[in-house]
C-alpha positions as CSV (number, residue, x, y, z in Angstrom):
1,X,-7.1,-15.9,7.3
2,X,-5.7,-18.4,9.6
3,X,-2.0,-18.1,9.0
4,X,-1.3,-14.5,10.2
5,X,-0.4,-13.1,6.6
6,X,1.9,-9.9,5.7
7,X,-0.2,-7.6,4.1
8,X,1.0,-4.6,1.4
9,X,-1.7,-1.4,1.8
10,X,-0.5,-0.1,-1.3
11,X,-1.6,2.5,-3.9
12,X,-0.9,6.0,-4.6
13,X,0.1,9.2,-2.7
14,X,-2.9,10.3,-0.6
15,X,-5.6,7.1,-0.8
16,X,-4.8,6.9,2.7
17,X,-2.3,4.3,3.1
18,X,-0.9,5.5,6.2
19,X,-4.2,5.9,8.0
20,X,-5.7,2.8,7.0
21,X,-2.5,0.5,7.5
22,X,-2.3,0.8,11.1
23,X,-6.3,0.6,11.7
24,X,-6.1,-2.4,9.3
25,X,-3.2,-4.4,11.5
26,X,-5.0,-3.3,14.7
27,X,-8.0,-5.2,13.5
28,X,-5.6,-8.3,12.4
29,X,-4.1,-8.0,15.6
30,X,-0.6,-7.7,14.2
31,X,2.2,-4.8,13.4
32,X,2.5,-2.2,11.2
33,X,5.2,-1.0,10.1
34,X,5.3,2.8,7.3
35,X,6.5,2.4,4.0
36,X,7.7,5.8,4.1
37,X,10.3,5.0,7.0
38,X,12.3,2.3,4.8
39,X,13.0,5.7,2.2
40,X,17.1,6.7,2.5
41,X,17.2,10.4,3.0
42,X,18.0,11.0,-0.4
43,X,14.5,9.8,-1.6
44,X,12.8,11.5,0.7
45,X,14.9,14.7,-0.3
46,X,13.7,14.4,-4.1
47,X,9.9,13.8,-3.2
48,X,10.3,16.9,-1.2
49,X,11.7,18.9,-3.8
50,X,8.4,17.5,-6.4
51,X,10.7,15.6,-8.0
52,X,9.8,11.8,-8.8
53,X,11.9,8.8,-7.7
54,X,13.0,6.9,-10.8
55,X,13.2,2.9,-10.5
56,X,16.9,2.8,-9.5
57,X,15.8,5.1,-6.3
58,X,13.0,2.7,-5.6
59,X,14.9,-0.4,-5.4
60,X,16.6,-0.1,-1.9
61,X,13.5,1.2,-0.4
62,X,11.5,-1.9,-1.9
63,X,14.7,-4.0,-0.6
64,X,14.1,-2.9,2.7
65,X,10.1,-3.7,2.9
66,X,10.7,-6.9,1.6
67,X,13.3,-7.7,4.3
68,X,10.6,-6.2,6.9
69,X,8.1,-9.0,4.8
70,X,10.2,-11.6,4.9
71,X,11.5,-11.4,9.1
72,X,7.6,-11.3,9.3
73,X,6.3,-14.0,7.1
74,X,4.5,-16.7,9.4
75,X,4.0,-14.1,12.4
76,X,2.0,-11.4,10.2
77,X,2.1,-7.8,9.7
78,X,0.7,-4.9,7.6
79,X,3.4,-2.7,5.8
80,X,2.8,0.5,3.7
81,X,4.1,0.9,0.1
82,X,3.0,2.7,-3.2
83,X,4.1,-0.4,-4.5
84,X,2.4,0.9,-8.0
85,X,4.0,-1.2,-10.3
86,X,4.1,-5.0,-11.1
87,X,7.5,-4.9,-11.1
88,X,7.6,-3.4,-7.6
89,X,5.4,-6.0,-6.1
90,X,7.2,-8.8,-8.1
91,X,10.6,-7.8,-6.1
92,X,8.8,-7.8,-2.7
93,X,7.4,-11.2,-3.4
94,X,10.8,-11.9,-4.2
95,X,11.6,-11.3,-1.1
96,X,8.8,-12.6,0.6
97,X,6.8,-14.8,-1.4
98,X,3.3,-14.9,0.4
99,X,2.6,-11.5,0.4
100,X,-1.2,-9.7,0.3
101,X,-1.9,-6.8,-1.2
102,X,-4.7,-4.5,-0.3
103,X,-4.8,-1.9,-3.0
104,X,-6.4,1.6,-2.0
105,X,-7.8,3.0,-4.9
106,X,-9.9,6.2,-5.4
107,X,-10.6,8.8,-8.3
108,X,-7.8,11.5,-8.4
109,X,-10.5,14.1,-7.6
110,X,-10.8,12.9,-3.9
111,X,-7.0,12.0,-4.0
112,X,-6.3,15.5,-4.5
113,X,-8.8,16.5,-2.0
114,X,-7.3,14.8,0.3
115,X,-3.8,15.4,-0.2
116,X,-4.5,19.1,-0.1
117,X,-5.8,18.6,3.5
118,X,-2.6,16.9,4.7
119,X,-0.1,18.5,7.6
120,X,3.6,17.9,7.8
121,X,4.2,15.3,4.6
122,X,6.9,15.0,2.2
123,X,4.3,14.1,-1.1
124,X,3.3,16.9,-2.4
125,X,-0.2,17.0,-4.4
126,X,2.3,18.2,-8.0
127,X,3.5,14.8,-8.0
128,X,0.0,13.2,-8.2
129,X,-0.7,12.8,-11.8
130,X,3.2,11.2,-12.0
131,X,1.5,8.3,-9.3
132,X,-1.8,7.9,-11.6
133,X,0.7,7.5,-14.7
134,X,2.7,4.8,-12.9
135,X,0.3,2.9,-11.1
136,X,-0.6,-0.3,-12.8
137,X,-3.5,-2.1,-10.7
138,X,-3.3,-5.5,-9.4
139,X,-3.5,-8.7,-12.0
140,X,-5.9,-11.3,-11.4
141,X,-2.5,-13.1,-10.8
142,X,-1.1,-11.5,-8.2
143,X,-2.8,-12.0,-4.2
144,X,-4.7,-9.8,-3.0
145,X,-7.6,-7.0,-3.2
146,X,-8.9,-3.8,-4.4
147,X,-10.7,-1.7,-2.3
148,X,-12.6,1.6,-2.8
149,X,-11.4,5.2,-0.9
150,X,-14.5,6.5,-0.4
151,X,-16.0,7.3,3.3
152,X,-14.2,7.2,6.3
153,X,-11.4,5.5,7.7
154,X,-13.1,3.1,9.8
155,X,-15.5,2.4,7.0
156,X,-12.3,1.9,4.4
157,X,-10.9,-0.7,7.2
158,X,-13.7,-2.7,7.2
159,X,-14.1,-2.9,3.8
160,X,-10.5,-3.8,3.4
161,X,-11.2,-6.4,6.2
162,X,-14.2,-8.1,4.8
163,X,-12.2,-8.3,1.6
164,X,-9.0,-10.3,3.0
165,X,-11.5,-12.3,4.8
166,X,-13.1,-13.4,0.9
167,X,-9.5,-13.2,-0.7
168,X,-8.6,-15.8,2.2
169,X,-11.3,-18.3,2.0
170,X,-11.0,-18.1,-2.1
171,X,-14.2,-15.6,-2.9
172,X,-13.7,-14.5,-6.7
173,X,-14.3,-11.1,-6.2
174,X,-11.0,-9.0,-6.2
175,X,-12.8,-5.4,-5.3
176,X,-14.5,-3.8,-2.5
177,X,-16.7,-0.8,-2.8
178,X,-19.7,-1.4,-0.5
């Protein structure tokens, strides 16, 4: 990509968003900034508690991100965000229309396994199968890429690298797994 683009790592609780974002911005040479750090306290309070946002507590937190996107747009970055629905990536290309999104996916078995294996986060692993039920994948409309959990985190970077390399130079394919 030779415009430094602002990239979405997106997908549900525990595909490793907040691992992979920051390796994924190193490699771009830009900033990263956590989804989870644009949530009011209140949001965060409810996750906690296993209980799952509704759209109406989404919408500031998405807000924010896509004022993050936006100040960024031109100079680059790599933001976190569940961003599982359409509707929730429509308003942060609202807000900042040349968004990328690098969708994390993974089957919930390893999800889980992972989540389980977490220290100190709000998610818990009882709101998983609420994240499955929401998440609508990327349209072949919508910019950006798919790419498979599986392996480590380096390995899930440089498949998410290789991808945004293709997406930028136009290669059909929309999914990583190799």
């Amino acid at each position: 990509m030779s415009t430094p683009q602002v990239v979405v790592v997106m997908g549900v609780a525990g595909t490793g968003k907040t691992t992979i974002g920051p390796l994924l911005a190193a490699r771009l040479g830009v900033p990263y900034a956590e989804g989870d750090d644009f949530h009011p306290p209140a949001n965060i309070a409810k996750m906690s508690a296993g209980v799952p946002l509704t759209d109406e507590d989404r919408w500031p937190w998405l807000d924010a991100i896509g004022v993050w996107a936006q100040e960024r747009a031109g100079l680059g970055g790599v933001v976190s965000c569940s961003a599982l629905k359409r509707s929730y990536r429509d308003r942060l290309r609202a807000s900042a229309p040349g968004l990328v999104f690098v969708h994390l996916a993974g089957d919930r078995a390893l999800v889980e396994d992972r989540m389980s294996h977490r220290q100190g986060h709000f998610m818990p692993t009882a709101l998983l199968d609420s994240q499955f039920a929401t998440l609508q994948p990327l349209q072949a409309d919508e910019a950006g890429v798919t790419v498979d959990v599986a392996g480590g985190p380096e390995e899930i970077t440089a498949r998410a690298t290789a991808a945004l390399d293709d997406f930028g130079r136009g290669a059909p394919s929309r999914t990583s797994t190799q």
